[in-house]
Structures are given as structure tokens and as C-alpha cells.
N, C-alpha and C positions, 0 to 999 in steps of 0.2 A: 594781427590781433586775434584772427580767427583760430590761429593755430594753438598761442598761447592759451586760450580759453577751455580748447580742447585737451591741451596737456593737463590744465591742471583738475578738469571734470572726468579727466578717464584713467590717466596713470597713476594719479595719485590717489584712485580711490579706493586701490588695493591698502595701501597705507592706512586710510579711513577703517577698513573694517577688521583691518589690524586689528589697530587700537580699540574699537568697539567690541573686539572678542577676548582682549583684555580685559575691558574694562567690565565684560561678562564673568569674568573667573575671578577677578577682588571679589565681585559683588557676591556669585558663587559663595567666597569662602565666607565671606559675614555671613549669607544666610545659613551657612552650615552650621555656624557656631549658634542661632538664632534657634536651630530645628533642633538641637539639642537640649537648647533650653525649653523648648517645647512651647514658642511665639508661635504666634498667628500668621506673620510676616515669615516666610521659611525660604526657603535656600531660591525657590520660583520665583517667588518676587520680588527679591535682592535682586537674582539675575536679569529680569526683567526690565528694572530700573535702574540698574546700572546701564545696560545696552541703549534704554532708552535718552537717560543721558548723554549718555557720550554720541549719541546719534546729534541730538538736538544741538549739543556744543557743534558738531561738525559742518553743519550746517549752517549756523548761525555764522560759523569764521571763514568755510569757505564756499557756501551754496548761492551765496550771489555777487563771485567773484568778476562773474559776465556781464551784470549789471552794471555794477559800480563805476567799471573800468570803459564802458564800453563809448563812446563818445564824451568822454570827460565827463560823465554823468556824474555827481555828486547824491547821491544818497544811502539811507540808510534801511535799505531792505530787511535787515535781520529785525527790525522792528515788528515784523509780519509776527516770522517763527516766535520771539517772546509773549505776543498778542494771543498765540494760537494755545502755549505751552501755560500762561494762566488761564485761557477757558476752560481747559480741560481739567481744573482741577474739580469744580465745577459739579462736571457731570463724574466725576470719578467717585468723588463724596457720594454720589446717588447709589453707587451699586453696593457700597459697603453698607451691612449692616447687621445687625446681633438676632442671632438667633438660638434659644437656649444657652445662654452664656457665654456664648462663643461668636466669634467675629470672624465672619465672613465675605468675600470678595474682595478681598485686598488683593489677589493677585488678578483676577478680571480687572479691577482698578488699573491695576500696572501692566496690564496687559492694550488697555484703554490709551492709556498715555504713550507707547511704544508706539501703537497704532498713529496717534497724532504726527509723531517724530516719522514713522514713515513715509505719513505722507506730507509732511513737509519737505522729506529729499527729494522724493521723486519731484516734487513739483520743483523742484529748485533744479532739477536737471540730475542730482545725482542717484542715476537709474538702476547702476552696479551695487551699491550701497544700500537704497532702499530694500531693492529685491532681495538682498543676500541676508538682511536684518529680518525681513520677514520670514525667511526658513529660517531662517534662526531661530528665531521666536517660536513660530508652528512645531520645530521639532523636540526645541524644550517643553514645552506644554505638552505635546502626546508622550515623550517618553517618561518622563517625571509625573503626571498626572494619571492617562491611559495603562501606564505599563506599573503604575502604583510605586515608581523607584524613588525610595524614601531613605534618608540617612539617621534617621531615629528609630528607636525601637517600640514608638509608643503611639497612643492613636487615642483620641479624645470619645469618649461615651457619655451621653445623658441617661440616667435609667432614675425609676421612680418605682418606689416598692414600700411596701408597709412591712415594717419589722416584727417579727416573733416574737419577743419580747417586749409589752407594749409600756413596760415599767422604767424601760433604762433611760433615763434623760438624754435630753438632747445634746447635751454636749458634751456627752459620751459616746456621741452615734460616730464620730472622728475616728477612735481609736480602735471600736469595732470594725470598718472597715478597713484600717491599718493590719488588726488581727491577724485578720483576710487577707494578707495582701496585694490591700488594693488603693491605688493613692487615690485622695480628694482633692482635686483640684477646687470645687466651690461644692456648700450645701445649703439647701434649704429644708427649713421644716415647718407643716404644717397638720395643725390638728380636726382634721373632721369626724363624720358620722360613723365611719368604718374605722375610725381611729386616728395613729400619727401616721403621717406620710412624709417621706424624706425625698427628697429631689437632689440628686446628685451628681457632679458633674464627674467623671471616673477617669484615670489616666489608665489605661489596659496597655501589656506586656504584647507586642507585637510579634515576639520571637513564641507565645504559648498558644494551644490551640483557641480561639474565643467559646468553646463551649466548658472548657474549665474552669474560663473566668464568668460565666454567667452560671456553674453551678457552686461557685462560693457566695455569688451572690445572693443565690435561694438558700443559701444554709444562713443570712443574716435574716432574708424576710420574704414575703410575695412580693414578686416581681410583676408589676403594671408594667410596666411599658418600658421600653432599651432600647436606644439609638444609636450605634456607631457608626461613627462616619471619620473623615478625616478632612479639618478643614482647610483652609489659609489658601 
């Protein structure tokens, strides 16, 4: 019995992270198609969620295979792993959330829930698998994140600037920034003391330098304030 336990916790686990490195490159390719579309969700946390999936499937079918079997025990452990894999939705919802228009930590989120799936293998015995999912994991995120390796050419910017011309309506401010161009992903406007102020969310040209694109933007108005960052 002993033996059998051990075949199918050690040899077969190469098989395991097979398939979990598979099922990192579906997921891969949706989010590539995602990050073109310029989502929030981008090619990280596809891959993320998909590995973590396939982790948690694995586990659930074969990480208490020693259990089960082992003095005719009859039950159903994987009950655990489901238990575990709805709490965490839980706290995953807590790190997501909107900041200047844009939605952030969805991939800490999936990052959150991998983390669960690993440590349900290890606990389950399967030690080659967990450990191997975890470099995984740590090496996507430094090099996709750290190393800025991106498959779009575009990067999301908040900037907030009062227009030169304080006569043009507002729903004209659209196509002036088109002028420019520059895309609008979302705008707002607001009228105070020093005049209109427009609050704009920007999609910037990743392939140009960003001080050309923040000197079209002073040819539209004063520029208060500009944020780029790059989220998801």
C-alpha cells in the first residue's frame, strides 16, 4: 500500500505540473488577447488563474489519494480543498479596487488564490508540485511585472488640466484630444473658480517618448496633475 501511495505522490507529479504549465499558456493566450484589448485582467492574471486552477483540480482528484485508500477509509477529503478555494474568494474581493477609474489588484487577487492552491498541495503531500507552482508563480510576476514585459503598446494615464480655451463645450473636449492624438478612455468635467477642469483618463502610445505626449497635452490646456502608471 505504501508503495502504491508513493508512485502515485511522486511520479506522477511530473504529469501534474505538466498539465499546470499547460494550462499556464491557454490562460497566457487569453490574457494576451485581453491586453490588447487594453483589460484590466491582462495576460498575469489569466496565467495566474489558470495555473491556479489546474493546481486546485489536481489536488482535489489526486492529493488525497492516501487518505481514501488507506485502511478502507471511506471519505471525502477533497471537501477540505472546495471549503478552502470558496474562502478565498472572500478576501480576494478585498484587494480589488478602483482607483482613478481604473481597477486595480486583480492580479494580487490571482495571485491570492494560487497562493491558497499551493498551499493546499503541499498540505496534501504533493511537495514537487506545490514548490514548482510557486516558482512559477514568483518568476511570472518578477519578469512580467519587475522587468515591465508587456504585450501592448499602450499604458493607461489619469491627468487633470484646465483647457486654453475656456469657450469650447464640453462635448467637444472628445475630439480635441483625438486632435492630439490622444485616446480617451473616460472623461470628466467640472466647472469651478479657476474655470472648467477636465479629468481624463488617457490611453498613451508606449512605443513614443512620454514627454511628447505630455507636451500635446499642454498645447490642449494647464496640466494640474498626470499619472501614469500601468495597472491590472
Amino acid at each position: 500500500m505504501e508503495a502504491l501511495t508513493s508512485y502515485f505522490t511522486s511520479t506522477h507529479e511530473w504529469v501534474y505540473i505538466m498539465r499546470i504549465i499547460i494550462a499556464a499558456i491557454c490562460g497566457g493566450c487569453i490574457g494576451l488577447e485581453r491586453e490588447h484589448r487594453l483589460k484590466n485582467a491582462g495576460i498575469r492574471t489569466h496565467i495566474l488563474v489558470a495555473m491556479a486552477a489546474s493546481l486546485m483540480v489536481i489536488v482535489s482528484k489526486y492529493g488525497f489519494f492516501d487518505v481514501v485508500i488507506y485502511n478502507s477509509i471511506q471519505l471525502d477529503a477533497s471537501r477540505i480543498a472546495s471549503s478552502v478555494v470558496q474562502a478565498i474568494g472572500f478576501i480576494g474581493a478585498g484587494v480589488i479596487f478602483v482607483r482613478k477609474d481604473n481597477v486595480i489588484g486583480v492580479t494580487t487577487a490571482a495571485g491570492l488564490w494560487g497562493t491558497v492552491g499551493i498551499g493546499i498541495a503541499i498540505g496534501a503531500g504533493l511537495y514537487i508540485t506545490g514548490i514548482t507552482v510557486s516558482f512559477l508563480m514568483i518568476f511570472i510576476q518578477f519578469m512580467m511585472h519587475y522587468k515591465k514585459i508587456s504585450f501592448s503598446h499602450a499604458i493607461t494615464g489619469y491627468v487633470t488640466l484646465i483647457p486654453n480655451d475656456s469657450t469650447i463645450p464640453i462635448s467637444d473636449m472628445g475630439s480635441v484630444f483625438k486632435d492630439h492624438k490622444l485616446t480617451v478612455k473616460t472623461m470628466r468635467a467640472e466647472k469651478t473658480e479657476d474655470g472648467l477642469i477636465i479629468s481624463a483618463n488617457l490611453i498613451f502610445d508606449r512605443t513614443l517618448p512620454i514627454e511628447t505626449q505630455v507636451e500635446k497635452l499642454e498645447e490642449i490646456g494647464k496640466v494640474l496633475n498626470i499619472d501614469i502608471s500601468i495597472y491590472g
